[in-house]
Backbone bond lengths (Angstrom), bond angles and torsions (degrees), N, CA, C in turn:
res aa  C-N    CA-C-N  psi(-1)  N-CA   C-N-CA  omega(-1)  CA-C   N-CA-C  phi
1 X - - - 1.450 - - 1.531 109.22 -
2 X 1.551 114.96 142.63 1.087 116.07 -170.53 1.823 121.38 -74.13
3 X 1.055 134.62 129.25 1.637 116.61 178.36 1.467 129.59 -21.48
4 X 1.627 94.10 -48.46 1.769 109.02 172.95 1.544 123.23 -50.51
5 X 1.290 91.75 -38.35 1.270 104.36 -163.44 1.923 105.13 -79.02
6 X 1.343 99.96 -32.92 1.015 92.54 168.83 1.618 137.11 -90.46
7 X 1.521 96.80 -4.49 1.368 90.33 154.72 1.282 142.87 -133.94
8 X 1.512 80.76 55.80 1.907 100.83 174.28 2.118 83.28 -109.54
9 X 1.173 96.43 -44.19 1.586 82.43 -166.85 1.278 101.23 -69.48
10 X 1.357 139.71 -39.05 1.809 116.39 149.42 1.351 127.56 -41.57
11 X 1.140 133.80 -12.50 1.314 141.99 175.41 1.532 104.18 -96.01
12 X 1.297 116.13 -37.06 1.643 89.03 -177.06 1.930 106.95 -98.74
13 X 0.996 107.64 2.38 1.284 120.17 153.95 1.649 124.39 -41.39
14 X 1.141 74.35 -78.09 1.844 102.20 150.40 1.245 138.70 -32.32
15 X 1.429 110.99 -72.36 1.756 123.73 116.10 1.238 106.99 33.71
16 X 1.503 97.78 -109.39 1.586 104.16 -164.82 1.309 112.31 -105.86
17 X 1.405 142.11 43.38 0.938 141.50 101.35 1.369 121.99 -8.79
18 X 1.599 103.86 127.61 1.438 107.16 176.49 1.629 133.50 -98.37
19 X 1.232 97.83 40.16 2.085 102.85 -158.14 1.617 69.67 -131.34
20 X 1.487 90.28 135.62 1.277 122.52 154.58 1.904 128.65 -29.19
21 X 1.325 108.69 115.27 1.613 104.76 -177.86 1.157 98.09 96.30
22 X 1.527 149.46 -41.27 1.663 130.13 -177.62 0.997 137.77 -78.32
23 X 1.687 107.21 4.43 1.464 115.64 156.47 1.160 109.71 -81.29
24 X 1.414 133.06 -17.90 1.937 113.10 -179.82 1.667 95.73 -96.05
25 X 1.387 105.87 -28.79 1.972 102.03 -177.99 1.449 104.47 -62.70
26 X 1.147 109.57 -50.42 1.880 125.69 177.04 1.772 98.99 -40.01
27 X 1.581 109.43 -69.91 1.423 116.53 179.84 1.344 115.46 -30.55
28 X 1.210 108.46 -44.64 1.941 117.64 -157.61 1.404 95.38 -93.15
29 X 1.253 132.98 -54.64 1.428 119.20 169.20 1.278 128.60 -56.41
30 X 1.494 141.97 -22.82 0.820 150.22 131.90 1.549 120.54 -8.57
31 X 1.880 97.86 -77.27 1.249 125.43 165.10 1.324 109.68 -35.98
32 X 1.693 118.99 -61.41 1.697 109.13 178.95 1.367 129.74 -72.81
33 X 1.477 101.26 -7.05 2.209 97.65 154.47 1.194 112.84 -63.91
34 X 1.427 112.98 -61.80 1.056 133.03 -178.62 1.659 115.27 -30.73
35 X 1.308 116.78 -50.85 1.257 131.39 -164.92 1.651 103.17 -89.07
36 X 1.433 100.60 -33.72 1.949 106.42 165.80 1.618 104.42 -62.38
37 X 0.868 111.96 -58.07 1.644 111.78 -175.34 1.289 107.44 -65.22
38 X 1.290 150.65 -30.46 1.024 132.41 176.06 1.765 122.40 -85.16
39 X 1.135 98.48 -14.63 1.843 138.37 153.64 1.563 108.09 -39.23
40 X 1.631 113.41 -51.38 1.286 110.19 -150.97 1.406 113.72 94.70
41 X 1.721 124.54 9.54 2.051 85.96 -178.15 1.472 81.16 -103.85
């Protein structure tokens, strides 16, 4: 599995998590798969 990939699905993990603050941390990690994969790693 690719890095990206794995950390968008840690990010949306994160996501929906129900404790306070891990929906915008979730958001931004998300964001940094996202931004790895479009990166190339």
């Amino acid at each position: 599995m690719r890095i990206s990939t794995l950390v968008i699905l840690a990010g949306a993990l994160l996501f929906v998590l129900p404790v306070p603050g891990t929906f915008i941390g979730g958001g931004v990690v998300v964001a940094a798969g996202v931004a790895l994969r479009l990166l190339g790693e």
